[in-house]
Each structure stands twice: as C-alpha cells, then as structure tokens.
C-alpha positions as YAML, in Angstrom:
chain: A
units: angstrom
residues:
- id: 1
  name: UNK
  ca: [78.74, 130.92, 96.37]
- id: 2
  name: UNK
  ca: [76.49, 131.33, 99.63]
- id: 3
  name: UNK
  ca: [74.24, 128.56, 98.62]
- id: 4
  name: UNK
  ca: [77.08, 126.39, 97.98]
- id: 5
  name: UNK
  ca: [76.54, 124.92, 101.25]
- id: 6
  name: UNK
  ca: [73.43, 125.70, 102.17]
- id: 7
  name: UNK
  ca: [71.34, 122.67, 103.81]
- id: 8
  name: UNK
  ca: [74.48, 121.65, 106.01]
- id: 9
  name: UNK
  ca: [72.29, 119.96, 108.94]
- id: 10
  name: UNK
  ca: [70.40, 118.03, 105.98]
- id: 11
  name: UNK
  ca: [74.13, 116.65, 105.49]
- id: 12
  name: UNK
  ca: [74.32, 115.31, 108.86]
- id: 13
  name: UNK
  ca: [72.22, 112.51, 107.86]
- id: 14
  name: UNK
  ca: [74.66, 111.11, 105.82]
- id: 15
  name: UNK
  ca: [77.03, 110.49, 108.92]
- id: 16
  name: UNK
  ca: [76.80, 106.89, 110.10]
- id: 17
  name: UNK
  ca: [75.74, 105.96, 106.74]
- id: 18
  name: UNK
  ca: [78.87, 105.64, 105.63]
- id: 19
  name: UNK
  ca: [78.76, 108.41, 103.32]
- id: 20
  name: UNK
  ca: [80.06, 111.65, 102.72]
- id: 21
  name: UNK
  ca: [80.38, 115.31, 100.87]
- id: 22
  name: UNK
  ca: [83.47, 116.70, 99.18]
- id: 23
  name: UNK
  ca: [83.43, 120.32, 98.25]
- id: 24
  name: UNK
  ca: [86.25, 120.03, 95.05]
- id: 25
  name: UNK
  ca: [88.01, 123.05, 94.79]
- id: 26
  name: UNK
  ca: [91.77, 124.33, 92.48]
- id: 27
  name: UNK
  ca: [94.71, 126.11, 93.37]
- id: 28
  name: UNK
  ca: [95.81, 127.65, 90.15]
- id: 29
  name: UNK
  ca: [96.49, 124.34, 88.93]
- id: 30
  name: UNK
  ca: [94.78, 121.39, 87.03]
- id: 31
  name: UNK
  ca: [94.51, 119.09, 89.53]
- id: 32
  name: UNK
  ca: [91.47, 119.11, 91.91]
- id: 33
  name: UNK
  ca: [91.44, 118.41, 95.42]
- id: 34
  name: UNK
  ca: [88.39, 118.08, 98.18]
- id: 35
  name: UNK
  ca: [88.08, 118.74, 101.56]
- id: 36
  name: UNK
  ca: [85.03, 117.43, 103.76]
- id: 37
  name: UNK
  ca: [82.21, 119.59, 103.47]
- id: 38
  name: UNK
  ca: [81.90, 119.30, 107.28]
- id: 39
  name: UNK
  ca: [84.65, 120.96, 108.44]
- id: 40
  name: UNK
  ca: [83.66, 124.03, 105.91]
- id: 41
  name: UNK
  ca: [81.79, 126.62, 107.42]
- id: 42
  name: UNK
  ca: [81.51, 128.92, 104.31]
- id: 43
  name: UNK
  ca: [83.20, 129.93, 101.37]
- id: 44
  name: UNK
  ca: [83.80, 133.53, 100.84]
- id: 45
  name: UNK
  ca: [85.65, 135.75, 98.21]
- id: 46
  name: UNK
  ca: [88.73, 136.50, 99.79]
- id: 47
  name: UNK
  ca: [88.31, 139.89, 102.43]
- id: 48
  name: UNK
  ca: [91.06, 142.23, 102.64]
- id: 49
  name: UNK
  ca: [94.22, 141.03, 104.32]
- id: 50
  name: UNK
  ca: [96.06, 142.03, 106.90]
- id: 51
  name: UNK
  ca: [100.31, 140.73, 106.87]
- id: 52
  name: UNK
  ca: [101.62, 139.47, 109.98]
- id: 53
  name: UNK
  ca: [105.11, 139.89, 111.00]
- id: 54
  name: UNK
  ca: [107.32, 136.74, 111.36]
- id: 55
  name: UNK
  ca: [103.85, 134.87, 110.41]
- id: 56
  name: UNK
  ca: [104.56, 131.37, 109.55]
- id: 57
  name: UNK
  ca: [105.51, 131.65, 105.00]
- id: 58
  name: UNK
  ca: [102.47, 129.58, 104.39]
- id: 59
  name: UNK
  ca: [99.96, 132.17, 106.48]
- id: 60
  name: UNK
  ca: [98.91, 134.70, 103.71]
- id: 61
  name: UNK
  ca: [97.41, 137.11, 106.16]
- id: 62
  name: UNK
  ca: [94.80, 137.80, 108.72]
- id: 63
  name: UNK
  ca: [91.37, 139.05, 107.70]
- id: 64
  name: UNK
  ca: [87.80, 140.12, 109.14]
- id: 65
  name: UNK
  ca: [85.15, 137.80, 108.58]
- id: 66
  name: UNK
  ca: [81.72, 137.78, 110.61]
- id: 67
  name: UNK
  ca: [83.36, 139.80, 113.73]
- id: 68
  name: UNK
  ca: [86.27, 137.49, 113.59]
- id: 69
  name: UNK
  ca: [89.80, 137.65, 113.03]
- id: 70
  name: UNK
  ca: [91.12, 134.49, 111.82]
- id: 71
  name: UNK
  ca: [94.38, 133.37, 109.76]
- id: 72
  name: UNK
  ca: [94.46, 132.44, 106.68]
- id: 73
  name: UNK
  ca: [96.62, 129.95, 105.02]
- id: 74
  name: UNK
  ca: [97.73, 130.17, 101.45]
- id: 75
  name: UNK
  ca: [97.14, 125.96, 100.53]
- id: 76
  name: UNK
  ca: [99.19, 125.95, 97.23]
- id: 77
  name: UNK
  ca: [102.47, 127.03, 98.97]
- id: 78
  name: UNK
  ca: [101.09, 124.34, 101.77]
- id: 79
  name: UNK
  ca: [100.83, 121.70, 99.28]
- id: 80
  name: UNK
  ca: [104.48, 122.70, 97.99]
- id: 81
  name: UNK
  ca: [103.04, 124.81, 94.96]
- id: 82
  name: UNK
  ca: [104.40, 128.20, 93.83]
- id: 83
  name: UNK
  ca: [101.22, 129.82, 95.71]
- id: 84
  name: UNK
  ca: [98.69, 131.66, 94.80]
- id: 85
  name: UNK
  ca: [99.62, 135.57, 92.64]
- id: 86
  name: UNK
  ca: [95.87, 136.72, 92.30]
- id: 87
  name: UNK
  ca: [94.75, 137.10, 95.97]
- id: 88
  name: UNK
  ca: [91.94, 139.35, 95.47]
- id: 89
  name: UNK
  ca: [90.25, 136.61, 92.68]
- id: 90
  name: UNK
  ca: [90.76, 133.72, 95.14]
- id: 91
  name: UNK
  ca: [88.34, 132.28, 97.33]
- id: 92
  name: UNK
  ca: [88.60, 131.94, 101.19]
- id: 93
  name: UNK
  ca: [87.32, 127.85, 102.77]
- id: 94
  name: UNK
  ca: [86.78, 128.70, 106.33]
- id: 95
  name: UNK
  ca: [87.05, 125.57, 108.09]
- id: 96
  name: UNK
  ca: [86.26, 124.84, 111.62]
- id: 97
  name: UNK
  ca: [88.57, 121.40, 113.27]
- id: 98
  name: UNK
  ca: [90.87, 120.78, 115.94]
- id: 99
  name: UNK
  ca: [88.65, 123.73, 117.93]
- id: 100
  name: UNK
  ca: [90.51, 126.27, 115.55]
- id: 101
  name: UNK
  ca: [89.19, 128.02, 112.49]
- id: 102
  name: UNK
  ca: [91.21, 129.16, 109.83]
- id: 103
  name: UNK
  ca: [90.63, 129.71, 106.02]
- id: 104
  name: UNK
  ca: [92.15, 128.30, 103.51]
- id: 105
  name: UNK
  ca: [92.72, 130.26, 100.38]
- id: 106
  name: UNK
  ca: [92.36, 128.77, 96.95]
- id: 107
  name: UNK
  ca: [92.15, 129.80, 93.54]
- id: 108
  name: UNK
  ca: [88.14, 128.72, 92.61]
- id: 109
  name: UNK
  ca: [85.68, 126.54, 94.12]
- id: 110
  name: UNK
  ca: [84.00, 124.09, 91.89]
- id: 111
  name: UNK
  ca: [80.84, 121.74, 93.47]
- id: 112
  name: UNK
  ca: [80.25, 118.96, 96.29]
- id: 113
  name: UNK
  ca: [79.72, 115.91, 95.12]
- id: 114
  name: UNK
  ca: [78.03, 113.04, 97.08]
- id: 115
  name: UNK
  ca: [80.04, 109.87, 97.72]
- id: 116
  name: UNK
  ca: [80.06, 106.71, 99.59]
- id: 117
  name: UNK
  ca: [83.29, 106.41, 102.40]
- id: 118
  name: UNK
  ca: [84.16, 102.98, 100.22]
- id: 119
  name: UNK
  ca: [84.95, 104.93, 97.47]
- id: 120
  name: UNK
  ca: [87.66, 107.04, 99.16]
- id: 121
  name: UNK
  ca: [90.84, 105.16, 99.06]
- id: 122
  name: UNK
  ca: [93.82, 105.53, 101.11]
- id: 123
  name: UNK
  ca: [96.98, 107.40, 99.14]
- id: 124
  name: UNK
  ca: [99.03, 105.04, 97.13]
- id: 125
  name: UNK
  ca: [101.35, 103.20, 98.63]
- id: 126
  name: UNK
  ca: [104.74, 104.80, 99.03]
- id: 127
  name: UNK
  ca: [103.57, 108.46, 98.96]
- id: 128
  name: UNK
  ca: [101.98, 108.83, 102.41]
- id: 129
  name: UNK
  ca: [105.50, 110.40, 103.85]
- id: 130
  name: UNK
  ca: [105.80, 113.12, 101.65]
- id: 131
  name: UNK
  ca: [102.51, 113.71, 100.03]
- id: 132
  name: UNK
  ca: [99.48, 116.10, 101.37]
- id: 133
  name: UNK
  ca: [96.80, 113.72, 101.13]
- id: 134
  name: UNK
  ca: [95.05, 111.41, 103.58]
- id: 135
  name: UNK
  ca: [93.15, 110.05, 100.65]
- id: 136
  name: UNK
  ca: [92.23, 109.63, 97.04]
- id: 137
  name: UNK
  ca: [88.92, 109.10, 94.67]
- id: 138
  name: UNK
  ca: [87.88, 109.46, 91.32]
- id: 139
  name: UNK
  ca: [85.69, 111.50, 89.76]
- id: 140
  name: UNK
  ca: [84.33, 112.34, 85.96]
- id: 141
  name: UNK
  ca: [87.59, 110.22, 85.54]
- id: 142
  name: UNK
  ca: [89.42, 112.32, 87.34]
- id: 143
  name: UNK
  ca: [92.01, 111.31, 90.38]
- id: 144
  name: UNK
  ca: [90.66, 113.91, 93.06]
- id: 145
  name: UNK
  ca: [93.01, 114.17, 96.07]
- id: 146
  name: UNK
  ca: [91.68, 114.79, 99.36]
- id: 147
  name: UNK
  ca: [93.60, 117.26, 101.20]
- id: 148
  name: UNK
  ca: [95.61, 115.55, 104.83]
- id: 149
  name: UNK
  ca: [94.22, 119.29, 106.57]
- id: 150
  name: UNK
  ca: [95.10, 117.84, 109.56]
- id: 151
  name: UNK
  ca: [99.41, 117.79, 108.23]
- id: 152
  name: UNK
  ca: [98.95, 121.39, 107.09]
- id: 153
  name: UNK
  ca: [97.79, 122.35, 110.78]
- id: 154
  name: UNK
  ca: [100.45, 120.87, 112.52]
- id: 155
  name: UNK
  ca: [102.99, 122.53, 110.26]
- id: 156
  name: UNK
  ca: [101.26, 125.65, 110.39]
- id: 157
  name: UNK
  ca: [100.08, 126.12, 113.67]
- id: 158
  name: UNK
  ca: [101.59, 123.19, 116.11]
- id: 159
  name: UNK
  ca: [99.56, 121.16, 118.70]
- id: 160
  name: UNK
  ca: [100.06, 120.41, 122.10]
- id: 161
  name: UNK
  ca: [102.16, 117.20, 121.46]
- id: 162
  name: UNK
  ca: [103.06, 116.11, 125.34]
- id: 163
  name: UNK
  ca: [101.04, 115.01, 128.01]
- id: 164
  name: UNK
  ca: [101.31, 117.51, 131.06]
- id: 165
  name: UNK
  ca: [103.75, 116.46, 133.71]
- id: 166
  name: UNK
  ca: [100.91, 116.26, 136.08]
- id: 167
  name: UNK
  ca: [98.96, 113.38, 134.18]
- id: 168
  name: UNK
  ca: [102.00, 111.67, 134.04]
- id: 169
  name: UNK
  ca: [103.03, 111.61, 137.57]
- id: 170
  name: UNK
  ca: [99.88, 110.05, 138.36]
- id: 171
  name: UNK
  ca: [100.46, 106.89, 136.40]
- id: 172
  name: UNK
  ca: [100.37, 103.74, 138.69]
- id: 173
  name: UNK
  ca: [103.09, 101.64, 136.61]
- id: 174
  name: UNK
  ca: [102.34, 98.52, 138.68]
- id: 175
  name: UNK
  ca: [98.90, 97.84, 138.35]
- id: 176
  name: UNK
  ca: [98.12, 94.89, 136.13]
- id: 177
  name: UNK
  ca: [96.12, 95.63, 133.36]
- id: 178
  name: UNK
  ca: [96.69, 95.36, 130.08]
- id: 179
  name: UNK
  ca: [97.98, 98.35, 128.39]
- id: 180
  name: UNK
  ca: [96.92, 98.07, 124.61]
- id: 181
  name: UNK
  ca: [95.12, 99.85, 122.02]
- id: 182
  name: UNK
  ca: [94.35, 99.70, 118.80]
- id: 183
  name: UNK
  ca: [94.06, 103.60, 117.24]
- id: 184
  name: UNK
  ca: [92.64, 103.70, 114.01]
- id: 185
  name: UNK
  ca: [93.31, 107.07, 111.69]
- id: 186
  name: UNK
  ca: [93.98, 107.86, 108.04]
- id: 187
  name: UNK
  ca: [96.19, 110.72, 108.84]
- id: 188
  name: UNK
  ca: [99.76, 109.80, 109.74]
- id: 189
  name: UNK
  ca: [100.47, 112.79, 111.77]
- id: 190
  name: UNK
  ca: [97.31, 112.36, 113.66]
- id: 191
  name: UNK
  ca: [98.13, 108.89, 114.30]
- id: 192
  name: UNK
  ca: [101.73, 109.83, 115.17]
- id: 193
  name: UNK
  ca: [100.14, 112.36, 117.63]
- id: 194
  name: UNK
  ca: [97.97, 109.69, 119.47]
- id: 195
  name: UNK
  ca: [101.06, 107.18, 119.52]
- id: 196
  name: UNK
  ca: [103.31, 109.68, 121.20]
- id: 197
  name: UNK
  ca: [100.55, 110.98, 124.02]
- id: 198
  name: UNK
  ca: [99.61, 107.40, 125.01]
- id: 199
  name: UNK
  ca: [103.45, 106.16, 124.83]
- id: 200
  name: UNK
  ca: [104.07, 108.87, 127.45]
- id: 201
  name: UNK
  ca: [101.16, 107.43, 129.73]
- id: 202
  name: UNK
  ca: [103.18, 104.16, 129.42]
- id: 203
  name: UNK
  ca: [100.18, 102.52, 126.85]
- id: 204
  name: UNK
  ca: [101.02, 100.88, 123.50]
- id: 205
  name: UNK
  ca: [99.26, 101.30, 120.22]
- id: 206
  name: UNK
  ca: [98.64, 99.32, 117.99]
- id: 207
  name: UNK
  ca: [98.29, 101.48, 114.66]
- id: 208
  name: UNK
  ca: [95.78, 100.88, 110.97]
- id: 209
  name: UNK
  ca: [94.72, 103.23, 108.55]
- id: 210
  name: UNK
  ca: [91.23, 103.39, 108.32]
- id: 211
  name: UNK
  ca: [88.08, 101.38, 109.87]
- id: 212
  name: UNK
  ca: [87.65, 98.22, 107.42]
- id: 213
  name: UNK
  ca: [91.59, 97.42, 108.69]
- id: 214
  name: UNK
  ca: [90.82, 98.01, 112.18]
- id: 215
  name: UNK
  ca: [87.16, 95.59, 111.84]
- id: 216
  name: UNK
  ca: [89.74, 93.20, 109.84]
- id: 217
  name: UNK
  ca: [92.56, 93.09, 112.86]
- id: 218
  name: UNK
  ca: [89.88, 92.69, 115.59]
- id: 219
  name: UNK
  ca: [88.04, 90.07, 114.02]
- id: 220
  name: UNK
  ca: [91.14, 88.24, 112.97]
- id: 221
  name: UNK
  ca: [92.21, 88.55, 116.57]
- id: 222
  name: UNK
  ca: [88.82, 86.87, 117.73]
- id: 223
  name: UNK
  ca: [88.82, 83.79, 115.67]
- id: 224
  name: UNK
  ca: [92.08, 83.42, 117.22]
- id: 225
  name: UNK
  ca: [90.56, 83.56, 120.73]
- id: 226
  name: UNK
  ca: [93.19, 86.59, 121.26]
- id: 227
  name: UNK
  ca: [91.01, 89.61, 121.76]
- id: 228
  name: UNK
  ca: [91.69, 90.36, 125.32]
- id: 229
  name: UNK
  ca: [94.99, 89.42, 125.30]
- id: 230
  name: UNK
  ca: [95.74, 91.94, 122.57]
- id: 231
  name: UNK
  ca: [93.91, 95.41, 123.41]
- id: 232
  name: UNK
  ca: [91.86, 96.85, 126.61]
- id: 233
  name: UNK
  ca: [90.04, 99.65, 124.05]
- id: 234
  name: UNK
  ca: [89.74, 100.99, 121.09]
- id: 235
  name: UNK
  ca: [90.07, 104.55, 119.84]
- id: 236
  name: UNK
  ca: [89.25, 105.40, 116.06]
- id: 237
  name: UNK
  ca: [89.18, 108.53, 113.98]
- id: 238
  name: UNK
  ca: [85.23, 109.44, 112.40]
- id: 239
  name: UNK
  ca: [86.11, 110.35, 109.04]
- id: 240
  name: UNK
  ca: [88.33, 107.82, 107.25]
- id: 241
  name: UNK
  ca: [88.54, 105.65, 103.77]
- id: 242
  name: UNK
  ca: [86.49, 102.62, 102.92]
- id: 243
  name: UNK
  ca: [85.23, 102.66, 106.26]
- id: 244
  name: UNK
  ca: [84.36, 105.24, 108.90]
- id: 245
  name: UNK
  ca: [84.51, 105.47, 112.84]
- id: 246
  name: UNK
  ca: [80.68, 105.40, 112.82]
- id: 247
  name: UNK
  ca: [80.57, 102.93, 110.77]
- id: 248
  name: UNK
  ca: [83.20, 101.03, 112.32]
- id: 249
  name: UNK
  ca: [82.08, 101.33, 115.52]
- id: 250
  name: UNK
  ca: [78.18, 100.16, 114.51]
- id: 251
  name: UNK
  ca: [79.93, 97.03, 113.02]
- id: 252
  name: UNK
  ca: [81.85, 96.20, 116.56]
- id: 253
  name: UNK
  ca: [78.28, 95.83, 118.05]
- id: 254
  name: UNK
  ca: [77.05, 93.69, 116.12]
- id: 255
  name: UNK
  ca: [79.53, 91.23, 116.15]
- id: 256
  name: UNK
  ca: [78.84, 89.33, 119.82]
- id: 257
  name: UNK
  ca: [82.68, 88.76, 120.20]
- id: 258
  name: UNK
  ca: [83.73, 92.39, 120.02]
- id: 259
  name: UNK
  ca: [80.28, 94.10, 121.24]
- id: 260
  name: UNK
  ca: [81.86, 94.95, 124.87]
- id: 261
  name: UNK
  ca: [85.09, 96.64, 123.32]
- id: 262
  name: UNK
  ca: [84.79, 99.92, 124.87]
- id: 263
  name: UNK
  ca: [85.53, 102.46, 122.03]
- id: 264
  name: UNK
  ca: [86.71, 106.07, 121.94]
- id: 265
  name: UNK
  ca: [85.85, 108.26, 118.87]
- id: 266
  name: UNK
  ca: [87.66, 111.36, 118.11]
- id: 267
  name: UNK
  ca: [86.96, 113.94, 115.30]
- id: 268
  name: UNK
  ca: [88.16, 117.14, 113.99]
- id: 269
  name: UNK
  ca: [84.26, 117.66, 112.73]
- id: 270
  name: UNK
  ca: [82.54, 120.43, 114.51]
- id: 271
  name: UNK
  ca: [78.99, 120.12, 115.10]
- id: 272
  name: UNK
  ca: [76.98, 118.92, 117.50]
- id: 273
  name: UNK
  ca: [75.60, 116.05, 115.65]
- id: 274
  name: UNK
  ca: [79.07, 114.23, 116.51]
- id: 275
  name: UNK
  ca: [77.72, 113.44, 120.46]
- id: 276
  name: UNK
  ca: [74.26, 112.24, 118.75]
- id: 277
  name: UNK
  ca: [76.04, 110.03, 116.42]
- id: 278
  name: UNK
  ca: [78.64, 109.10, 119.22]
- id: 279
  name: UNK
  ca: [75.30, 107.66, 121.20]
- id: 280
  name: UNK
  ca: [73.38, 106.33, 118.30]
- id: 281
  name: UNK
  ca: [76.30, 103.53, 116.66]
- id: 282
  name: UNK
  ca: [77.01, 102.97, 120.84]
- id: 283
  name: UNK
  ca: [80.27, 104.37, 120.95]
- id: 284
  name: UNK
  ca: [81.67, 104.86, 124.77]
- id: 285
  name: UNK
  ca: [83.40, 108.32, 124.76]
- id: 286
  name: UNK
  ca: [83.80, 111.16, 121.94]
- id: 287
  name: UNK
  ca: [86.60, 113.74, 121.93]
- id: 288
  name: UNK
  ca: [87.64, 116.24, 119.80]
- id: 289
  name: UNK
  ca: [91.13, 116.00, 118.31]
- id: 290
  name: UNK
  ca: [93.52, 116.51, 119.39]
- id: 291
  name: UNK
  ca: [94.27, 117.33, 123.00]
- id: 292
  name: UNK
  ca: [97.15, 115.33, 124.10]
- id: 293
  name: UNK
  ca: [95.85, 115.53, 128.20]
- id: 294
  name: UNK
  ca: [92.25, 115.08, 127.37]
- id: 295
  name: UNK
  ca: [93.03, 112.20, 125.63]
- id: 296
  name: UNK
  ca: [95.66, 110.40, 127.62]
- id: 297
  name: UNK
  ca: [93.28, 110.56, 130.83]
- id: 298
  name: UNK
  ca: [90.55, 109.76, 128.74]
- id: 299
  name: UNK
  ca: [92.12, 106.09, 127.83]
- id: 300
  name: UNK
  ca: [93.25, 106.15, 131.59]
- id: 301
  name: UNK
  ca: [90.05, 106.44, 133.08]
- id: 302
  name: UNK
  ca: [89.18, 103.60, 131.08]
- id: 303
  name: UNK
  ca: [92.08, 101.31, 132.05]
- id: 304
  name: UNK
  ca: [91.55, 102.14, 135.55]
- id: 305
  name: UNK
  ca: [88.11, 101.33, 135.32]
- id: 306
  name: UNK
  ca: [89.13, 97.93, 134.53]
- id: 307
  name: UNK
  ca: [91.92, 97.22, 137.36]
- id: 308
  name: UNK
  ca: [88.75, 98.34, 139.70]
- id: 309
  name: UNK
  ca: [86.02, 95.76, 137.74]
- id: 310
  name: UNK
  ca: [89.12, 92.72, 137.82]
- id: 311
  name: UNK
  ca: [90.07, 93.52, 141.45]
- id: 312
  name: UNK
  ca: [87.01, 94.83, 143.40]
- id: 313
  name: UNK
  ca: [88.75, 94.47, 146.28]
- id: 314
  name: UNK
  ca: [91.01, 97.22, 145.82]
- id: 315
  name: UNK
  ca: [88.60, 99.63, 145.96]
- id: 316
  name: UNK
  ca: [88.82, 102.76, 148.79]
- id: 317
  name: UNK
  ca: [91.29, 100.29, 149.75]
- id: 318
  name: UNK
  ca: [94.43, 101.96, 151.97]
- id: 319
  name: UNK
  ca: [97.96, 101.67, 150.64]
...
C-alpha cells in the first residue's frame, strides 16, 4: 500500500497536459469509484479511532496519523450507503483540499490508472442534483464514478459561504464597469459557492460545467464581436471533464481574440506545482478554493483595475 503512490511529483507532469490519475477504490460494494490521485496524500490501514460526541453521522471518528489528529469520514454512509461494518479491515484515503485534510474511509483500495481529462465525462444528465459524482469514465468496461469530494465537504464540514461585511461595505456600486464573469466548475456546489460570494459583491456569473464549454461560450461570444460586452474575467476550476483549467486557460492564449482575458484559477489540489502551472499556461491569479473573502476581493481587485485603466483620470483623484 505505501508504494501505491509513490512517485507523486513525477505525476505533476501530467498537469497541463490534460491528463490525469485516478486511484479506484470500493466501499463494500460492486461499484468502483476514483478520486484524483492529487488530492491523496497516502493510503493507510485504518488507525485506531477515537468517537466524537455530537460528531456529524457521516464522521466515523478521529484518529492519529503522522502527529496529526484529523477526522475521518465514513464515504459509504456519505454516498447514501449502509456504511462501512468492518472498520478495522478498511482502508483510510487521506486527502489534502480546501486547506483541510481529512480521510476518507473505504472498504479496499484497488490501482491508479492513467487517463486523459477527455475521457472523464460529466454525470448524466438529470442526476447531478442528487447524485455524489462530479464525473464519470469507463474502465475494463466498467462505469467508474468519480467521487463530487468537494459535496461531501460541504455537508460534512461547512465553508465559509458569505463574504465578510467589511468587503462588502467597500463596494463602489456606481462605478461603470462591467460586472460579469464567466466561472467554470464541474462541481455544482462549488459553483453554487462562487455564484453566491460574487452575487454578494454585486457581480454576475455566468455559469458552465467544465473547460471545453467555457472555450465553446467565449469563442462563440467572439465571432459575435460580443466578448467585452459579455464578461470583464474569467475564473475556472483546474481539475474538470473533457477539458481542464490548465488546459483551458493555455487554449485562451492562443486564440488572439481572447488572449487578454484576465483569468483566475482556483483548485482544491495541494501542492506547490499549482503556482508553477498557474505561470506556465499564463494564467493571471491562482487561489485555493474556497474562501468566499479571498475570492470576492480577488475578482474586485481586478474590476477595479479596469475602472482605473478606462478612466485614468480618476486616479488619487478627491471625491
């Protein structure tokens, strides 16, 4: 099991290829699901655990691992199962996203396999609202379901949903710019969380599923001569179906008519390839997800960057 992922910063390469690495794992039932191997920082046998009091049902216990005390999260009763009997047999995924770690316990751990973003669809249509998963592919003709972690969290644990009343106090209403985005992100909740933080900053989103929809609306926009009347920036999830923030981002500069988008990635990847990566496809700004304040005056800064560029003469000027 400890060489399961062993060679992680090898796997970095793959980012901005378009590619990716599933670790496939069971819980107590046939169907396989996956996670991204780069929010895993090990798999372990599951440790001792620890019950907490008025825990949330899904949180199994708390155990010891490396020095660190961290929850962990029974994924068969999060994914609606009957949850897991054996808890000494299982196996622990501790993941590291959303600048929390946490382990997810599971019944066996089976491989990573190697695959190309374009052959990670989205969820089939009608399913999104009350299913787990962000996404779906095949393998050995199997229909491997890629768990929506990001659902579980937010359920589990919560997130800071608002935008302090401090941020949005300082909000100039009146200046004219255009307040317009287009947020790109295969996990509803995450894209529900970005909607509601900029909607309190007064901006609108405009929402897609993954990066080949979001290329698809901006270029469609361009041949229409639209562009800047429809969105000031851009702000797009890394890891997403048929076509990645990288990716997506790498694309945008090439094409002359949508190279000067400025463009915000967000992740819930740790590492810190993610700010190399940011730099290398010429994205403008990289956060990690999700911070409701850092990213609100993150898409601020940007609009009021461009009130200053359109009206120069409002600068250090007096009210």
């Amino acid at each position: 099991m400890a060489g399961l992922l062993d060679g992680v910063n090898q796997r970095t390469q793959l980012v901005g290829k378009n590619r990716l690495e599933l670790l496939l794992f069971r819980i107590g039932v046939r169907q396989r699901f996956a996670i991204n191997v780069f929010k895993v920082r090990e798999v372990i046998p599951c440790p001792p655990l620890k019950r907490v009091p008025e825990a949330h049902p899904h949180v199994v216990g708390i155990g010891n691992m490396r020095g660190q005390t961290i929850p962990v999260i029974d994924l068969s009763r999060a994914l609606g199962y009957r949850g897991i009997e054996n808890i000494d047999e299982g196996f622990v995924i501790i993941t590291e996203f959303n600048r929390y770690v946490q382990g997810f316990l599971v019944t066996e751990v089976d491989r990573i396999i190697n695959c190309n973003w374009e052959e990670i669809m989205p969820p089939p249509k009608g399913t999104e609202r009350g299913s787990y998963m962000t996404a779906v592919t095949r393998f050995e003709d199997e229909l491997i379901e890629i768990v929506d972690v990001e659902r579980i969290l937010e359920e589990v644990v919560g997130s800071q949903k608002d935008v302090s009343e401090e941020i949005r106090e300082a909000v100039d209403m009146e200046r004219p710019v255009l307040r317009r985005v287009l947020v790109a992100d295969d996990s509803m909740v995450a894209r529900n969380q970005v909607k509601r933080a900029l909607e309190q900053v007064g901006i609108e989103s405009v929402l897609v599923r993954d990066g080949r929809e979001a290329l698809n609306q901006l270029k469609q926009w361009a041949d229409e001569d639209r562009l800047q009347d429809e969105i000031s920036l851009v702000i797009s999830d890394i890891e997403m179906p048929e076509m990645d923030g990288y990716t997506l981002t790498s694309e945008i500069r090439k094409d002359p008519r949508l190279a000067d988008l400025y463009v915000i990635l967000h992740s819930s990847l740790s590492g810190v390839f993610n700010n190399a990566m940011v730099e290398k496809v010429g994205a403008d700004h990289f956060l990690p997800k999700f911070k409701a304040d850092e990213l609100a005056q993150a898409v601020l800064d940007r609009v009021q960057s461009q009130v200053t560029h359109s009206h120069p003469e409002t600068e250090g000027a007096k009210p």
